[in-house]
N, C-alpha and C positions, 0 to 999 in steps of 0.2 A: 836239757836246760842250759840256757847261754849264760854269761858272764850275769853274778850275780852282785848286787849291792848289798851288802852287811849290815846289818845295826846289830847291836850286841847280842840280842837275842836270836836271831837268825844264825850268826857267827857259829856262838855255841850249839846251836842244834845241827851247825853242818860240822861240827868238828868233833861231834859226839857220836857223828853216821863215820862205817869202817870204810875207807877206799883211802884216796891222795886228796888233799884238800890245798888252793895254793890262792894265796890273799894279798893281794897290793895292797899296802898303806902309802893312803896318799893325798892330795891337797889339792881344790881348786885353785889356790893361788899359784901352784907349782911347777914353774916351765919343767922342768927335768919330769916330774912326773906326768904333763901332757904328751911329752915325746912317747912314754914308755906306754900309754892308755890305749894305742894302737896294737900295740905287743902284745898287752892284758885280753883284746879283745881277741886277739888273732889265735891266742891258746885257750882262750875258752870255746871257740867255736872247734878249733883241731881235736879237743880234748872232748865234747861234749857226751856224754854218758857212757866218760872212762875217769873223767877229776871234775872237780868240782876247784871253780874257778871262778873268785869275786876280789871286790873289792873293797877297804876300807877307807871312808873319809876320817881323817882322823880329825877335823874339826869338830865334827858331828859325832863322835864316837870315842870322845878324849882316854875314857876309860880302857876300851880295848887298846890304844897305843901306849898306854902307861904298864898294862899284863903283860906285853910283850916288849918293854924296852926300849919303843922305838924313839929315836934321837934324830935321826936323818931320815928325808924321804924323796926319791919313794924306797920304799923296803919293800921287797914280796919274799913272805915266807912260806914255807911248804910245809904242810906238816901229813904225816902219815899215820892213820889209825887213831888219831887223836893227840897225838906226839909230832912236836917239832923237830924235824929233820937236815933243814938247811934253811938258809937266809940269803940273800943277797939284795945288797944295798948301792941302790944308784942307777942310770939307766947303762941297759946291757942289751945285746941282741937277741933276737929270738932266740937262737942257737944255745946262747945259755941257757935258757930257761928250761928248753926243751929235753934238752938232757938229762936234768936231775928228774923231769915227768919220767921219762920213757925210764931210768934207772930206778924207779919206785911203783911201774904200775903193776 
């Protein structure tokens, strides 16, 4: 399964299955978040049935950005087993991201 889209219901049922789950929040109007949308896609396809890997429009999904605190975007959180494990906030290079995967699969 490739990079998925979230609405809150889907969110939860992927964060209630055990493995590494890792979720951009983020915004159509958002140049810094269009940069990073390539990055999102590029590790959901490397990662494909070892994380689960989507995305959150937080226009469309205000509620799931308010559960999680987001203030800035884009954010991509990582959580594992159902627990948030790390954050990071802003665009980054693949290289970040990919590390905290490989250190949580």
């Amino acid at each position: 399964m490739a990079l998925q889209h979230f609405n809150e219901a889907s969110f939860d049922q992927a964060l209630a299955q055990p493995g590494l789950l890792v979720a951009d929040f983020w915004a159509e109007w958002c140049g810094p978040c269009k940069m990073l949308g390539p990055v999102v896609e590029q590790l959901a396809g490397t990662y494909d049935g070892k994380a689960v890997v989507g995305k959150v429009n937080v226009d469309e999904e205000p509620e799931l950005a308010r559960r999680y605190g987001i203030m800035s975007i884009p954010t991509v959180i990582f959580f594992k087993d159902g627990q948030e494990i790390d954050k990071r906030i802003g665009v980054m290079p693949a290289e970040e991201f990919t590390k905290i995967i490989e250190e949580n699969l």
